[in-house]
Structures are given as C-alpha cells and as structure tokens.
MITI-597853 format. One record per atom (N, C-alpha, C): residue in one letter; x, y, z. Coordinates in steps of 0.02 Angstrom, whole numbers, plus 50000, padded with zeros to 5 digits. Example, Ala and Ser with C-alpha at 12.3 -4.5 7.8 and 13.67 -1.06 7.14 Angstrom:
BEGIN
A506604971650390/A506154977550390/A506604983550390/S506424988850354/S506844994750357/S506455000250394/
//
This chain:
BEGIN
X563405844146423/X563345838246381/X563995837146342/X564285831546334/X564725828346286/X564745832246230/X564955834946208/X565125836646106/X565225832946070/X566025831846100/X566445827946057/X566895821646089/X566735817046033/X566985811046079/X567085805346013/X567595800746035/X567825796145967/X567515788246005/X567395786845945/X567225778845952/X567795774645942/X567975769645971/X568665764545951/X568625758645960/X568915752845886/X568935749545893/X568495746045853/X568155748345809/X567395747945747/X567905745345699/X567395742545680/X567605738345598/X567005745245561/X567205749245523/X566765753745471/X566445749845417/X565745747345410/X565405744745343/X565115750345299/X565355748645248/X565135753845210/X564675748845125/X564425753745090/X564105749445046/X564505744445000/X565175745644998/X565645739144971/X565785733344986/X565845736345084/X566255731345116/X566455738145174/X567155734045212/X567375736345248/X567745744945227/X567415749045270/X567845758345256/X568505754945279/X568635755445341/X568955753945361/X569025751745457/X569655749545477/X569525746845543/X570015753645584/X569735754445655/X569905759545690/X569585761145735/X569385769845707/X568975775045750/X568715778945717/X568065784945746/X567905787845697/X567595793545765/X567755802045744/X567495806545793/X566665807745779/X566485809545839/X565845813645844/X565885818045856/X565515823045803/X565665830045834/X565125832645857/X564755836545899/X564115839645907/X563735830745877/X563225833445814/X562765830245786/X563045823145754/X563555824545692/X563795822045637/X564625817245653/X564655815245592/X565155811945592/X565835815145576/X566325813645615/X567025821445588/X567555813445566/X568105815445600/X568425812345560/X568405805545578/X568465801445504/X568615793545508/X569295791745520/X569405787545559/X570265787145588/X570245791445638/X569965796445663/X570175802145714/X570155800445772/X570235802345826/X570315802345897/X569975809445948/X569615807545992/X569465814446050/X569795812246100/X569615817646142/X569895816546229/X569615814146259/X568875813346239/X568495805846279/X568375799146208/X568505796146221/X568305789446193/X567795783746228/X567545780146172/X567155776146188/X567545769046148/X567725765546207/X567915757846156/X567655752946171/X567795747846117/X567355743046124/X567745736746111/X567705731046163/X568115724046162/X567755720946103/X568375718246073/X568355712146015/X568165715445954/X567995712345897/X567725713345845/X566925715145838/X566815723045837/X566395726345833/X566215729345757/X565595729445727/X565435731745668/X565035736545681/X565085742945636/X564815749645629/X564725749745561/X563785751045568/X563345752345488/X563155758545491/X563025760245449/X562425762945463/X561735765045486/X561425769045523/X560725765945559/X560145763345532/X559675758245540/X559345757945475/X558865761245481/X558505761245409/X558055766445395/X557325759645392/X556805761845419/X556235756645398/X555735762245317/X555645759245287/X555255766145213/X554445765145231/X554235759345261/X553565758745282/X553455755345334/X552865760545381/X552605758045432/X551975758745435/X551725758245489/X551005761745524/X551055761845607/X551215767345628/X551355765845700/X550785766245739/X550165770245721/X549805766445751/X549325759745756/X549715754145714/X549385748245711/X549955744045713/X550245744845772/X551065738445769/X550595738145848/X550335730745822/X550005724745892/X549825719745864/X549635715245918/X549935707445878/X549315706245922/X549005699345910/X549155695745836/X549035698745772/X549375693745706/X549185697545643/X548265697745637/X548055700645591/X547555700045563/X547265698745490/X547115694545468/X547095693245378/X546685690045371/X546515686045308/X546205683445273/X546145674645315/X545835669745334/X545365664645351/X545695657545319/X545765653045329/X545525646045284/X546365646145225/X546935649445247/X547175652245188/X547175652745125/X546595660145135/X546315662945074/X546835666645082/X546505673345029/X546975679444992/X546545684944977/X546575690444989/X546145695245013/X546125698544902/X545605703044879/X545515702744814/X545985709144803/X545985715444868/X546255720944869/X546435719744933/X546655727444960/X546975730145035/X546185730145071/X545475732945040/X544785735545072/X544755730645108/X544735721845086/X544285720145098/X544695717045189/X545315718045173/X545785716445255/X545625721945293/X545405727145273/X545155735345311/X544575731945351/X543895726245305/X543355726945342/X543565719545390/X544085717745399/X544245711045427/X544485713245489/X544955721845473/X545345723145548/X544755726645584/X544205729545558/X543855734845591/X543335729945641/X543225723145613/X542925719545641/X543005716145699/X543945716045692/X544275711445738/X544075712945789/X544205708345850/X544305709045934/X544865712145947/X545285710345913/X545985712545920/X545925721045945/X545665723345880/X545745728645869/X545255731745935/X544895729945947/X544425730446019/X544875733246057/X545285727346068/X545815726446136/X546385734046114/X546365733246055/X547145737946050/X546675743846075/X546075746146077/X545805752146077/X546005756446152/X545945750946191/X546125751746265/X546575755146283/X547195755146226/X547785758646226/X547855765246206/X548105769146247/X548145776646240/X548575777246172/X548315783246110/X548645784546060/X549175784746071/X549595787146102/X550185789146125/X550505783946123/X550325780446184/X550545772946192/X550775769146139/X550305767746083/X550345764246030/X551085768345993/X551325773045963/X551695775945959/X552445773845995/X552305774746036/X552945774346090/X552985765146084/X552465762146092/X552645755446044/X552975754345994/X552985756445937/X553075758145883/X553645759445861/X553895765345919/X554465767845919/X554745762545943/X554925758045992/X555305753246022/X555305747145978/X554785747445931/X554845740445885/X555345742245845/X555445747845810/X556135751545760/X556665750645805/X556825752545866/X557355757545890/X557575749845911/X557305746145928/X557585739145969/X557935734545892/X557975735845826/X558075733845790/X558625737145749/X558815742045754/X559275747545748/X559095752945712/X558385753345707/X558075757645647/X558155764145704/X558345769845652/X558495777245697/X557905781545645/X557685779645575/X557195784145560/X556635779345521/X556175780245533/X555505777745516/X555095783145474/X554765780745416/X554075783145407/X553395780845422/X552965784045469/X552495782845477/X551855785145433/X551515780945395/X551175780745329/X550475784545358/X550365789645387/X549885793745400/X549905799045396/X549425801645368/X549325810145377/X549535813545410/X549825820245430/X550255823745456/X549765823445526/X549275826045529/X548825829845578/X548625821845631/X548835815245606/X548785810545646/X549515808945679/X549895809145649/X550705808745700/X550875816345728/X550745819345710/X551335825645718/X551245827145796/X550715827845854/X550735827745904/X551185821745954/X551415816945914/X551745808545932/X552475812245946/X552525814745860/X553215813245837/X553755817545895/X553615822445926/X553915826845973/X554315820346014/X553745814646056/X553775812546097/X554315808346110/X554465806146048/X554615796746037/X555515796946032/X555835791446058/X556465791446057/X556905790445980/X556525789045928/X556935790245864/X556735794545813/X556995795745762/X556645800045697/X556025796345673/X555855801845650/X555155798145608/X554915804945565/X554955802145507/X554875808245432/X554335811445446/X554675818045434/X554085824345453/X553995825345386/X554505825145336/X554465830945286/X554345823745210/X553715826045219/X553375822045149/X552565823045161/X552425821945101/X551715823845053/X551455815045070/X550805814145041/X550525807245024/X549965806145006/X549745801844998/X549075797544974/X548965790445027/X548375789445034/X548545782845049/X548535779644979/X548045779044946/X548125776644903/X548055777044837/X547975775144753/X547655776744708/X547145772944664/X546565772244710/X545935769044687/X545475773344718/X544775772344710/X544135774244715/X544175772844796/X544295766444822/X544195764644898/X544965767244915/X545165771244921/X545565773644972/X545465776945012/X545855780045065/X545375784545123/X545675788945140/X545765792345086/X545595800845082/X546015803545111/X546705801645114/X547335804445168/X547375811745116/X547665816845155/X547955823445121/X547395825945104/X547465828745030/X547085835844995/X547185833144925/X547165826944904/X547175823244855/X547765822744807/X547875818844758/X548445817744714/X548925822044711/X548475824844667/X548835830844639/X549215836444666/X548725838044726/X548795844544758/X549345842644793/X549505834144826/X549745833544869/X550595832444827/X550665828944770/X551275829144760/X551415838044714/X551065838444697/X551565846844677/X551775847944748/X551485847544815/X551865850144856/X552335847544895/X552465839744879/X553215834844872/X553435839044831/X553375840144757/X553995844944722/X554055850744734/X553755855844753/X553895862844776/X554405862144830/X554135859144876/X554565856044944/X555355852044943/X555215849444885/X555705843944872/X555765837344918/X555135836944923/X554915828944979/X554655823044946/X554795821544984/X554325812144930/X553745812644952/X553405809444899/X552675808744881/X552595800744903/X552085799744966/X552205791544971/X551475788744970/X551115785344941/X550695780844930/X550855774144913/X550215769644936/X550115762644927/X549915762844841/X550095758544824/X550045757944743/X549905750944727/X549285749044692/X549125742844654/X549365735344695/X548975739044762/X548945732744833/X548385729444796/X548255726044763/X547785719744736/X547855718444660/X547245713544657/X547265709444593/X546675714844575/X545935716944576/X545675719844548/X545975725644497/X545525725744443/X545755730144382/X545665737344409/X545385740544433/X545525747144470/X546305747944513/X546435740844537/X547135741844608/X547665742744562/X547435737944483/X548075735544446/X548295741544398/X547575747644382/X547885754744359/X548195759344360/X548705760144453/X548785763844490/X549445766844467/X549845763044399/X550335766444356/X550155771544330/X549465768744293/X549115771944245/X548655779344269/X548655778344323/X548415786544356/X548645791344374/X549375789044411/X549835793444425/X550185795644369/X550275792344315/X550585794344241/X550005799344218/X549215797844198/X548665800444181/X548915808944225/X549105808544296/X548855813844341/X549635818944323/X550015818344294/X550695818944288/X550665819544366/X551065815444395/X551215815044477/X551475806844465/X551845804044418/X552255800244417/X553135802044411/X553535802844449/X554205805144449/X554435805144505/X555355807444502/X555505804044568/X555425805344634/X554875809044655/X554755810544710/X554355804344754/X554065799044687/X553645795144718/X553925789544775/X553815787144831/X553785780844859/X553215776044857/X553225773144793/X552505768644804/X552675760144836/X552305759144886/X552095754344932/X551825747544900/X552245743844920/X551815736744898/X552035735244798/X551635737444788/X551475736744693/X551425729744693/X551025725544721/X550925718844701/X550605715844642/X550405723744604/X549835721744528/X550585723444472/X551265725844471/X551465729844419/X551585723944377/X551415727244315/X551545723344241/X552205723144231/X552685720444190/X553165722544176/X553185731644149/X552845732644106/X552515738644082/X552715745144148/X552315742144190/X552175747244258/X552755745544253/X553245739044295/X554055740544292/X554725747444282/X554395745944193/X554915752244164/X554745759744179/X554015759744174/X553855766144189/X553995767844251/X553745766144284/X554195766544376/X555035769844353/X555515764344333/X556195766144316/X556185771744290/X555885771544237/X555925778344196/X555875786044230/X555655783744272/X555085788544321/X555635791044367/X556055787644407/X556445786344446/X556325784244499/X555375782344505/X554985782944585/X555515777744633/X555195777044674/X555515772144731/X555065764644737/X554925760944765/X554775754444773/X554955750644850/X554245753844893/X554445752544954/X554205743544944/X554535738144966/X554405731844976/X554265731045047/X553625724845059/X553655721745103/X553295713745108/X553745711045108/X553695705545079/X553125700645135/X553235702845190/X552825696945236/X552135698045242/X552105706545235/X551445709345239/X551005706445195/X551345707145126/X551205704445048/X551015697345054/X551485692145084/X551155685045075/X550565683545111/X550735688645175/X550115684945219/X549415686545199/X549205694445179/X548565695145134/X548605694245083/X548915692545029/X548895691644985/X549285685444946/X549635681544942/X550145677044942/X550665676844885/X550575683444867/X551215688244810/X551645691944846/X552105693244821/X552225699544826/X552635704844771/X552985709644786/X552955713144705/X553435708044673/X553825710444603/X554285707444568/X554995710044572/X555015706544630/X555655710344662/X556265710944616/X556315704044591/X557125701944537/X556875706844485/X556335707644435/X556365711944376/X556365720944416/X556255721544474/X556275730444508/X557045728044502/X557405725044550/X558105726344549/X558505726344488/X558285720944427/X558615719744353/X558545726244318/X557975730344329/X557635735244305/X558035739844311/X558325740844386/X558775746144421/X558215750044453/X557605749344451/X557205753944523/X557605752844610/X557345759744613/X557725760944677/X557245756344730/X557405752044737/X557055747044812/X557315748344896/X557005747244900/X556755746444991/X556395740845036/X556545740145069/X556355737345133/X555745741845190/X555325738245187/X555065739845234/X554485735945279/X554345734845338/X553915732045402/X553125729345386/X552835737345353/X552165735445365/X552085735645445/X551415736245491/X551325732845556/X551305729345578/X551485728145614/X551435720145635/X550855717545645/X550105720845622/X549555719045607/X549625712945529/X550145714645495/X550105710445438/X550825708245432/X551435711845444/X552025712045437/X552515709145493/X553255708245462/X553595706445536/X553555710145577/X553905707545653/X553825707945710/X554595715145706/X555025716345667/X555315721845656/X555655720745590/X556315726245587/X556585726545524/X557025720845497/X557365719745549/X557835714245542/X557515707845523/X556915704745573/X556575699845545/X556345701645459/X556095706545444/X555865707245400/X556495708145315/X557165710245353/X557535707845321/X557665698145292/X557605695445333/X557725690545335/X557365686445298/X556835690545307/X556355686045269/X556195686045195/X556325693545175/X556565695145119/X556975690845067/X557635689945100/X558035685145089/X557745678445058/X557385675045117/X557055669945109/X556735668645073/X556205672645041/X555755675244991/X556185675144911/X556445677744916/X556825679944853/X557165672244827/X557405669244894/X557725662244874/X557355658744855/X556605658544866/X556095654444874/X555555654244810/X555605662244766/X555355663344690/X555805662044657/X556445664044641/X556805663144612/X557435659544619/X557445654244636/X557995651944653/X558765654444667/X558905656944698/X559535661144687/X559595665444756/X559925666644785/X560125672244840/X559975679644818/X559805681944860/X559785691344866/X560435692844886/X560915696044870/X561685697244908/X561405698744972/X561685698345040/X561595702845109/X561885707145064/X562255711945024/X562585715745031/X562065721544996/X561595717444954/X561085723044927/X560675723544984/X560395717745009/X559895720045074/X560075723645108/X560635724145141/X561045733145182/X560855738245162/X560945739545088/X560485742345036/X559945745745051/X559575741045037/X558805741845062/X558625745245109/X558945744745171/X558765747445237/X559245753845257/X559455757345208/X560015760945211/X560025767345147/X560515764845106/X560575771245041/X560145770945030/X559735765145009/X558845766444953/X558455771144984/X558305767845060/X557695773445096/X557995780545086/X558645780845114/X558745789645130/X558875791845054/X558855789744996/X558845791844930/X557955792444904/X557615789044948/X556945789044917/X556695792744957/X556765794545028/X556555801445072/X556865805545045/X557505807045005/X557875813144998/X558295815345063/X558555809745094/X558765813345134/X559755811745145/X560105808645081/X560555804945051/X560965808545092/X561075817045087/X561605821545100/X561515821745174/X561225817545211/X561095817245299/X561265812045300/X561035805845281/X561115800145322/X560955794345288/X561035788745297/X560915783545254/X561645779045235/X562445781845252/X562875779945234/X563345783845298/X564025779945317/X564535783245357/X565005787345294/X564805793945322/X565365797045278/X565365805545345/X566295807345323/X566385813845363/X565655817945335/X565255821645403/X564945828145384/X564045824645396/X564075819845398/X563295816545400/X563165814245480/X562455815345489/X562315814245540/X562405808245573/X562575806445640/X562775801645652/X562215795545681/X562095795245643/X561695788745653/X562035782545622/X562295779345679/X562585774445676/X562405768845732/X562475760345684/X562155755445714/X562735752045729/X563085749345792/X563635745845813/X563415736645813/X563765732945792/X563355726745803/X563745723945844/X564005717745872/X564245710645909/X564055704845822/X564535702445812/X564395700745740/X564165691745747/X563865686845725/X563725682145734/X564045679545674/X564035683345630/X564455678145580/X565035682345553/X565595680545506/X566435684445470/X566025689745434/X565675686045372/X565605691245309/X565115697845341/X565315703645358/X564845709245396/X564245711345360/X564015706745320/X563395711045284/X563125702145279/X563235696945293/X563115690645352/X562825691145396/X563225696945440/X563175697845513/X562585700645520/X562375706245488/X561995711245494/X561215706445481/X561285704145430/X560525700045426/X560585693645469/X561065691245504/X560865686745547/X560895690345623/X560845697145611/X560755699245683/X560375699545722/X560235699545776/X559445697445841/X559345706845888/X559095709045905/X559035713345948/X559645715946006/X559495708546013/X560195706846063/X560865712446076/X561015710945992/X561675710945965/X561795716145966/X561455720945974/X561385729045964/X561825732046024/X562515732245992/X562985735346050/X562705742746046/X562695746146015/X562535753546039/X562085756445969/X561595759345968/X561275763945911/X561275769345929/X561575774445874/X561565783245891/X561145785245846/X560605789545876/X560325793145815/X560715802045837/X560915805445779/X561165810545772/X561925811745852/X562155805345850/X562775804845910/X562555805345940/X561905803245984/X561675800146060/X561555795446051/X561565791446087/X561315783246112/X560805782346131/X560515778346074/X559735778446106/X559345770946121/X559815765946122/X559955759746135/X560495756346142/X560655753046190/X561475749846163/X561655745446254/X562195743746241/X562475736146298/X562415741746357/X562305738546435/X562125743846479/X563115744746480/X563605741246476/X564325744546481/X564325751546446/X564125753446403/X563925761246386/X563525763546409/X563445762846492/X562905769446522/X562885776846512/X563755775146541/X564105784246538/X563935786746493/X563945782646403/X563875789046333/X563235791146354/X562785788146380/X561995789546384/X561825795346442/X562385794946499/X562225801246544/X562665807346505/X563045807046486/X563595809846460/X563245814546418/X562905810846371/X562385814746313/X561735819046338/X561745817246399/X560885819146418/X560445815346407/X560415809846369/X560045804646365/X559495802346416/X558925802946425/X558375800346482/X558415792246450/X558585788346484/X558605780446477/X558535776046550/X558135773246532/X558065766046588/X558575760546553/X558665755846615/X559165748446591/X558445743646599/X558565738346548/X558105732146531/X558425728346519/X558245720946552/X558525715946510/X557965712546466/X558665712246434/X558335709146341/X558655700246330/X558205696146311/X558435689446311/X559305687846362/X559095690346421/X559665690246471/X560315692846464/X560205700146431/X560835706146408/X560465711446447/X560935715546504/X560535720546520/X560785726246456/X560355729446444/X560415737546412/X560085742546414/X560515747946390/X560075752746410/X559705757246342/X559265759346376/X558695764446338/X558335767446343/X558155774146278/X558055777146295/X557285778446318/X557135783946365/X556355781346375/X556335776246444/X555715773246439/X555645768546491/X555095763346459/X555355758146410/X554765753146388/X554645747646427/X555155748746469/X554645741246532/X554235743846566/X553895752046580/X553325757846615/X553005757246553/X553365756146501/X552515756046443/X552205750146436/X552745744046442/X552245737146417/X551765737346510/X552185740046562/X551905737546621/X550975740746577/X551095748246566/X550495752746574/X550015748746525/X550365743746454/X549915739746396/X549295733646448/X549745733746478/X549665726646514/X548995728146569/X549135734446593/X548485736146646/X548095738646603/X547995742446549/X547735745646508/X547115738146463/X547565734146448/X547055727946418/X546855722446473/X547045724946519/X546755719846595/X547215712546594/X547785710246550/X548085704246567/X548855705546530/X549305699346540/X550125700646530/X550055700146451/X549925707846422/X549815705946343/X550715704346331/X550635698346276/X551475695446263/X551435700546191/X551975706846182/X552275708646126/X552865704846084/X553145702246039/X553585697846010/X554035705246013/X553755711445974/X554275716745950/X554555719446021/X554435716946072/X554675720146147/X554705714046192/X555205712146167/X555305704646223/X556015706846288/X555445710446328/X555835711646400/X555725705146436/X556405704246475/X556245699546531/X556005702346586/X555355696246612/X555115698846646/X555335698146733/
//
C-alpha cells in the first residue's frame, strides 16, 4: 500500500481563509508537511479547494429513508412523542422494514460520505450500531455516553443520566442527548434536570433545544455544553427552531447537524444551506459561510473531543480531507454552494473514499475496495459498491425506490 504521497495544486482553507496555495504530504494516516512534496504525487487541474472533512454532530442511521414523515394539514407536533406515534404508524416505515439492518446503515453511510462528511454520529445506543460500524465506508463515533432524551417519555437509551454521563467524564467523551424537543412544560425543563442531576458541563451535546429560555441560553454557555442544530428537522415538526443568533451572540459552541431524512435534509450540505436560509429568514441578516464551515468542522470535533485529530488542516492530524471543484471565488461561498458533484476527492484518515474517477490509482494504490458510479453525469469512484445496494433496496421493497441522498444514474 501507498504510505506516503503529496497532494498538488490545493488552495488550503483553513478557519480564516486561505492556509495557503500549493501542496501538502500524507504520511501513513495524518497530515505531514504543508508545502511538502513525495515521490508520488497526486495533482489536480485548475483551481482546487482543500477543507477539511465534514463532520455531521447528528444523525440516525437507521432512519435516513424518504419520504419525510411529520405532522398533517401544516400542523406542529406538541413534543418529539407525538411524531414517534406518527412514524410507527407510517407505511413508510412498513416499507423501510423490508430493508436489511445493515442495509439501512450502509445507506446512511453513503448519504454522509457522498456529501463530504468522513465522521458521523449516530444517535443510538452502542449495542444498536456497534455490529454496523465495522462495516461502513466512513467514521462514525464510537466513543461517547448518551440519553435519548430528558423527559418522562424518552426511551430509555443507556443506563440512565447519571450513570451515563459520569462515564462521558471518566472516559473523557461527550455526553449526547435530545434536549427540550417541544413546547410542553416537562420538554421545556430539560436545563433544569441536567443542572438538578449535576450532569450539566462540557461534556454535553444537547440536540435540538427548541424550548431554551434565554436563561437555559447562559447556562448552556456557562456550562460549556455543545448545541447540536438542525434546522430543517426543527421546522418541519415543529415550525421553530432553536435561537440560533442568541447561542452564537452567547458564544455556545454550535453545530450543524442532518437529523434523518425521515424529518431532516436529504444530507449535510443541503442542510447547510438551509441553515443559511433560515437564519436570513428570522433574523434578517446573513450567517457568514465562514462560521457555517464552522459548524461542520472545529465545533463538531471540539464537541466530540476529538479537536487534537481532526476537524481542522494542521501538520500531525488525521487526514481527513475534503477537495472541492469550486462554483463560486470566496472558498467558504464555494463550500456552501457545493452539490455532491463537486466532490473532487474525500480522504478519511489519507484514503479516498469518494472522489472524480481521474483518481482511481490513489484508490488502488491505498487498498481501497471501490466501485465507479455515475453521479448527475460525473463518473466517480467509491468506496464500497452503492449502486449493489440501491439495486438490493429496490428488490428488497419490490419497485425502483427513488433515494434523493443517492442519486446514481441509472
């Protein structure tokens, strides 16, 4: 296998702006030197941008299938329960049943990885992914504690609150629960319990917070917790979502994240975008792209704990790096107006685990198991084989189920 090998010809984005323009080595895993050179290179024609890979802070991989499912007549659901007894009812959910666990997963995985996401959290109990996670072509957080949630109707993920974040802090892992997903006065306490439980501090990632007071606000800050956002998930059951401008004015550490595409966008990037949109749309005013990079980047790997790995290009960190084809000048522009498409190459830890099929070689080179697909009439390659999985979705629910997050040509 390949070791060592330089990339050439990258524009470097970094959280300012431009690192700089050049090259940058791979060594083994990580990133060696910026500016450096190997004896194999990889280059790339024209003006090419290199981010970071993104990070998604919330998912559910086993419930990314479409169509959405929500609330009727556009209503607004009172909590998260009452969309629980809406999905359990669905047909939908009928149909998704057909699909081998696995399957769903390896879905899942291709809705991130086709978007440039290299690490995901999947918002379930250990003992429901951990047989997946071996399988799947990107990261996906092993090392964290959780809750689903903190009300009376939650469902019972872990060994409860308490037990479960002392062992985020013994561990030094994040503690991740859904937090004050509704308007009811029980959803809207969920500051007030984790403060009550001492298990408010910065280990927390709490999800959603569509009830926080200003109150809840500071204490969060104070706290140092995290603040996973998802804004599409949020309008569609509910037609809030948290208070994004007073979390950022505040200085809470924010995030970006999916939700399933049971309620959420169709991936990260859409879901960036929409963010954007959102933010322009309460408050009159723009979100910088340059904080949204942010979001999908330093925040997550600072709210996993995983800052000193990954989340930023710097010598010594693992190389997970997202190459783009840029659609617009300003590179943090580019990045939120980017399509799937655009995805010249994604490395998680310096393999290629998506990218233009003109980089076959890094992919045999690495050991990489990858099929070529074309994608809105770009062939590329990847890793895995997701045109053998949508074929297997497709016999599995008896007709050509259409995925939006996997738009192979057919």
């Amino acid at each position: 296998m390949l070791h060592t090998y330089s990339l050439r010809g990258l524009k470097l984005v970094g959280a300012d702006g431009m690192l700089r323009e050049g090259a940058l080595t791979i060594e083994n895993r990580r990133i060696g030197q910026l500016g450096g050179s190997a004896k194999h290179t990889i280059g790339f024609a024209g003006d090419v941008l290199c981010f970071p890979a993104l990070i998604n802070i919330h998912d559910h991989m086993r419930g990314n299938y479409l169509p959405r499912i929500g609330p009727s007549n556009g209503d607004y659901y009172l909590n998260w329960s009452y969309w629980e007894k809406d999905l359990r009812a669905s047909p939908i959910v009928a149909e998704r049943a057909r699909i081998e666990v696995e399957q769903m997963y390896r879905l899942s995985a291709y809705k991130n990885l086709l978007s440039g996401v290299a690490t995901v959290n999947d918002h379930f109990p250990h003992e429901f992914n951990e047989p997946f996670i071996p399988l799947l072509p990107l990261r996906v957080l092993r090392e964290y504690t959780l809750a689903h949630e903190c009300s009376s109707f939650d469902l019972k993920w872990g060994d409860g609150i308490e037990v479960e974040h002392r062992r985020a802090v013994e561990r030094n892992h994040p503690f991740i629960t859904h937090l004050e997903e509704g308007f009811d006065a029980e959803s809207q306490a969920g500051v007030d319990i984790l403060e009550r439980l001492g298990c408010l501090d910065d280990h927390d990632v709490l999800i959603h917070c569509i009830g926080f007071s200003d109150e809840d606000i500071r204490r969060v800050r104070a706290a140092g917790a995290t603040v996973a956002w998802c804004p599409a998930s949020n309008l569609f059951m509910f037609n809030v979502t948290c208070k994004a401008r007073k979390l950022i004015r505040e200085g809470v550490n924010l995030a970006i994240g999916t939700d399933s595409t049971h309620t959420g966008s169709v991936n990260l990037l859409e879901e960036m975008r929409f963010a954007r949109k959102t933010y322009q749309r309460l408050y009159g005013e723009d979100l910088e792209p340059r904080r949204i990079a942010a979001l999908v980047t330093a925040n997550p790997a600072r709210a996993f704990r995983i800052s000193e790995r990954t989340g930023s290009i710097a010598e010594g960190k693992l190389a997970d790096l997202l190459v783009l084809k840029p659609r617009r000048t300003d590179p943090f522009e580019a990045l939120l107006a980017a399509q799937i498409e655009d995805v010249e190459l994604l490395l998680l830890e310096g393999t290629p685990i998506y990218g233009a099929a003109v980089h076959e070689e890094l992919f045999a080179l690495r050991d990489c198991p990858y099929t070529k697909v074309r994608i809105r009439g770009q062939e590329k390659c990847v890793k895995g084989d997701p045109a053998g999985l949508l074929a297997a979705v497709r016999r599995a629910v008896g007709f050509k189920k259409v995925l939006d997050y996997l738009p192979l040509d057919d």
